[in-house]
N, C-alpha and C positions, 0 to 999 in steps of 0.2 A: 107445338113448336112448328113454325112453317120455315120449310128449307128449301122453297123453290119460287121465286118469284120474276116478274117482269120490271123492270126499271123504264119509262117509256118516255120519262123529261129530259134531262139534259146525259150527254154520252149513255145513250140509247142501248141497252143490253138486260139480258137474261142473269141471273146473279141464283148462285145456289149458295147454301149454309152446309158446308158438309164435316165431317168429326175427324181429329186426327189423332195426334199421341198429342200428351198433355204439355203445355207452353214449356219450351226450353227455358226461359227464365221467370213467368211464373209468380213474381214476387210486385209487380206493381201495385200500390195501393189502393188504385180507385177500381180494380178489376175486379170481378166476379164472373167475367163471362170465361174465361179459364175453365171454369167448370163444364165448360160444352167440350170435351174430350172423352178420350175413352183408350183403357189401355189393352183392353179385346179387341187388336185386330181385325180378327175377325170381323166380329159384330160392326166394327165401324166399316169396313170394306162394303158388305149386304147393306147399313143405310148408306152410302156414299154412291153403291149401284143405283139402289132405289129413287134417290134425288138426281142423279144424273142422268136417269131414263128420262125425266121430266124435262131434257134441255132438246131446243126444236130447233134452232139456229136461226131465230126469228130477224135475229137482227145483225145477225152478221159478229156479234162482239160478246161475252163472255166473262162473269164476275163467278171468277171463286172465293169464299172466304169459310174460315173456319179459327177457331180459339185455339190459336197463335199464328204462328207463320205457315206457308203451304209447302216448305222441305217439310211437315211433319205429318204430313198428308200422307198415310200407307202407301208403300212404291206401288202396289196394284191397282190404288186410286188417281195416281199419276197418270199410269199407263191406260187408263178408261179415259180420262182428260185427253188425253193426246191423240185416240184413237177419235173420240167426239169432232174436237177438233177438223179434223178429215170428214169426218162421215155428213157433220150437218154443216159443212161450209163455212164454218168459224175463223175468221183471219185477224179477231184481234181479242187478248187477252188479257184481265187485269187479274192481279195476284196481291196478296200482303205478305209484309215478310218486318220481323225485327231487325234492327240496327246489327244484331249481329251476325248476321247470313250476308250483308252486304256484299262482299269477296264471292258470295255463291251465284249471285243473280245470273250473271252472264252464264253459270252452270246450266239454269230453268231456260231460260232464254235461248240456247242454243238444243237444249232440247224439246221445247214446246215447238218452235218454228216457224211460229207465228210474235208479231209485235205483242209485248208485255207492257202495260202501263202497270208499272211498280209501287203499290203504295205504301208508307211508311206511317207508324202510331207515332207522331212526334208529340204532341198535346201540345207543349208552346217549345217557344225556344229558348225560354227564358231556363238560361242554364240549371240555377240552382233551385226552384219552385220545378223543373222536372227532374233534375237526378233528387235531390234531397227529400222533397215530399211527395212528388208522384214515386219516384225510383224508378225508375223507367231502364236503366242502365243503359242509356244511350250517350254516352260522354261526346258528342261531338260540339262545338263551339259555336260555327258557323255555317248559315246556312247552306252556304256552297257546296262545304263536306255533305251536305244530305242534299243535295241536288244532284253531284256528281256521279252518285248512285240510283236515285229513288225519283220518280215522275209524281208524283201526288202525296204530299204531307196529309194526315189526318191529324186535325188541333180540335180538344178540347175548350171549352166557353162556359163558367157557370159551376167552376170547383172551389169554395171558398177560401179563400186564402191569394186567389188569384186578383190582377189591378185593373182597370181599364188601360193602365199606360201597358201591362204585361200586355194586353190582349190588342189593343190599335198598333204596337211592336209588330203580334203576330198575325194580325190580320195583314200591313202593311208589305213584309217579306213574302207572304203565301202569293198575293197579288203581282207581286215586283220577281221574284227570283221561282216562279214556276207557273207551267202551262196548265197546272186544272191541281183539287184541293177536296177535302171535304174535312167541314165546321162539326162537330159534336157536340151538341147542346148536353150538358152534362143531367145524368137523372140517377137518383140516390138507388141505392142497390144493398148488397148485406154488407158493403166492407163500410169502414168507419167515416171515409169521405164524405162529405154535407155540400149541400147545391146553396148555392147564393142565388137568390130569385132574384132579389137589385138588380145585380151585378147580367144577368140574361135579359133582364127587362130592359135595361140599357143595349146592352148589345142588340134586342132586336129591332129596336127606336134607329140607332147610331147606326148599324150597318146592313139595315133593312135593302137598299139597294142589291146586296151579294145575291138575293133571291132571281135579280134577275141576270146576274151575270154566268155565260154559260159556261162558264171555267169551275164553278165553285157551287159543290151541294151541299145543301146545311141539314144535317137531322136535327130536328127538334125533338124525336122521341127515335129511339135505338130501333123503334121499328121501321123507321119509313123508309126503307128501303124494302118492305113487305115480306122481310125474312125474319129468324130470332123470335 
């Protein structure tokens, strides 16, 4: 498992993998990375030091992520974040967080003290194909309501059951109603979800272009970010 990597193509940053307490809600269908949690304290504190020794402040910017949101990130893993922050010159920070912390963000925000680029797992927007069969428990409607709160939507591409009209929908919004994005090319795991290869094979034909747009990064494998 590598939990510490450089990002060095577009929004330029150091990005670490680190463990927190297990996803408050926990229940979406196409998830198994849930399972990267830990409910020893402890032991997630010691790797989350461990991985955070490895941040050099190369670039000025800063990606935490961890399986779920970063409120569930042990408060003394917080407090190393924010001390980092200071020590290696870091003045811009990106974080995830579910739909239901929203009302907390400005909480992280005015405690980090540095700019948070907030990102959100929306997978589409298409209402009922994400609460009904992802279950995502994000009930919001419109994309406004998750721009209001959140800088960068993360959309899934390539879960079967999804349309090209779903997916040119939610490429169209990502592009129109916000300043930067990341595409998840979907890849089958232990939960019962199934990948459409069509349906990816289209999308990389159809919106081959996003590769070069510096707003919007696409995984095509859960790795490329060179963490996980």
């Amino acid at each position: 498992m590598e939990r510490y990597s450089v990002i060095p193509q577009k929004h330029p940053r150091e990005i670490v993998l680190l463990k927190g307490a297990p996803c408050a809600w926990g229940k979406c269908t196409f998830c198994d990375y849930i399972d990267d949690n830990s409910r020893n304290k402890k032991r997630a504190v010691e790797l989350n030091h461990q991985v955070l020794s490895q941040v050099q402040g190369l670039t000025g910017t800063l990606e935490v992520i961890n399986s779920g949101s970063c409120f569930e990130l042990p408060e003394e893993t917080l407090f190393m974040i924010q001390q980092l922050l200071a020590q290696k010159k870091i003045n811009r920070l990106f974080l995830e967080s579910h739909w239901m912390y929203r009302h907390r963000l400005q909480e992280m925000r005015d405690r980090m003290g540095v700019p948070i680029i907030f990102k959100i797992g929306v997978e589409t927007f298409d209402y009922d194909f994400r609460e009904k069969v992802l279950n995502k428990h994000a009930p919001f409607h419109a994309p406004e309501e998750v721009a209001a709160y959140f800088d960068s939507p993360c959309l899934m591409v390539g879960i079967l059951g999804q349309t090209k009209a779903m997916i040119e929908r939610d490429m169209q919004i990502l592009q129109t109603n916000f300043s930067m994005g990341t595409v998840n090319i979907f890849t089958e795991n232990t939960t019962s979800m199934k990948r459409d290869s069509a349906l990816i094979d289209w999308f990389g034909k159809r919106y081959a272009f996003l590769n070069e747009d510096p707003r919007i990064e696409i995984l095509y494998e859960n790795t490329d970010f060179g963490v996980g």
